[in-house]
C-alpha positions as CSV (number, residue, x, y, z in Angstrom):
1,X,0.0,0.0,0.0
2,X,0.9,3.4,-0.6
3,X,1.3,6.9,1.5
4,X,-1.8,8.9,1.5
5,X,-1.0,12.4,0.8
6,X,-3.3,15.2,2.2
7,X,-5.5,17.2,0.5
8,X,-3.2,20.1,1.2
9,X,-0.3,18.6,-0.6
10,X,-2.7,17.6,-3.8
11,X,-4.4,21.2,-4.2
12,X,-1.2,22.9,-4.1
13,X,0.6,20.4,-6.7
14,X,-2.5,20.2,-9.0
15,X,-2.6,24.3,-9.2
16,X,1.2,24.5,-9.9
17,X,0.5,21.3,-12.7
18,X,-1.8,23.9,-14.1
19,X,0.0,26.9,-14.2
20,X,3.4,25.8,-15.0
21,X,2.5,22.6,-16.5
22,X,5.7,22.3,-18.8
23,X,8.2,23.6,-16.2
24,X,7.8,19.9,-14.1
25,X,10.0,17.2,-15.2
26,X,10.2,13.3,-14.2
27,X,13.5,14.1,-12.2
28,X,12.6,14.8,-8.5
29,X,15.4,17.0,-7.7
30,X,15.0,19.5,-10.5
31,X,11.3,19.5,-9.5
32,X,11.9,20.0,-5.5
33,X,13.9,23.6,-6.9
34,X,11.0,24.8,-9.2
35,X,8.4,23.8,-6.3
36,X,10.6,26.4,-3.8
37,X,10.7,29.1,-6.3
38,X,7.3,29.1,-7.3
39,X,5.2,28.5,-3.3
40,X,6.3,29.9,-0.3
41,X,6.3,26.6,2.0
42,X,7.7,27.0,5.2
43,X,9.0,23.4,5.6
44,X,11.7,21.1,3.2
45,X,9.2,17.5,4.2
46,X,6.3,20.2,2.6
47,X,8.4,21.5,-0.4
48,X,9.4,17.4,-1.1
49,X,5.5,15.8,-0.9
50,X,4.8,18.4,-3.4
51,X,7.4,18.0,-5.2
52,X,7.1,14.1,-5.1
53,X,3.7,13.8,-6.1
54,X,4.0,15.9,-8.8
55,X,6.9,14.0,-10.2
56,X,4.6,10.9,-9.9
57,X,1.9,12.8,-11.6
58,X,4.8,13.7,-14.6
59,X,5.4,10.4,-14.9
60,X,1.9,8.7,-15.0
61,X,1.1,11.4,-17.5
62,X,4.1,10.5,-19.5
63,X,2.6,6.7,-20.2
């Protein structure tokens, strides 16, 4: 089974999908920079869920 992200986590990725949809790429780390430019999250754990699940969202889309 996999982690359940909150719906904190998912709103915040899903709006950056949608504004800066070509920006994300499948590689985590270049993602975890563009998701600290563009929010203002207090916290790295915050800055890397979002990051994470919108790398796994890049990637599904990419199949």
């Amino acid at each position: 089974m996999g982690r359940i992200r909150t719906a904190f986590v998912k709103r915040i990725a899903e709006k950056l999908m949608i504004i800066h949809k070509d920006k994300f790429t499948t590689n985590f780390d270049e993602n975890k920079q563009k998701v600290a430019e563009k929010t203002d999250v207090s916290t790295k754990k915050l800055r890397n869920l979002i990051a994470g699940y919108i790398t796994k969202k890049v990637k599904i889309s990419e199949d």
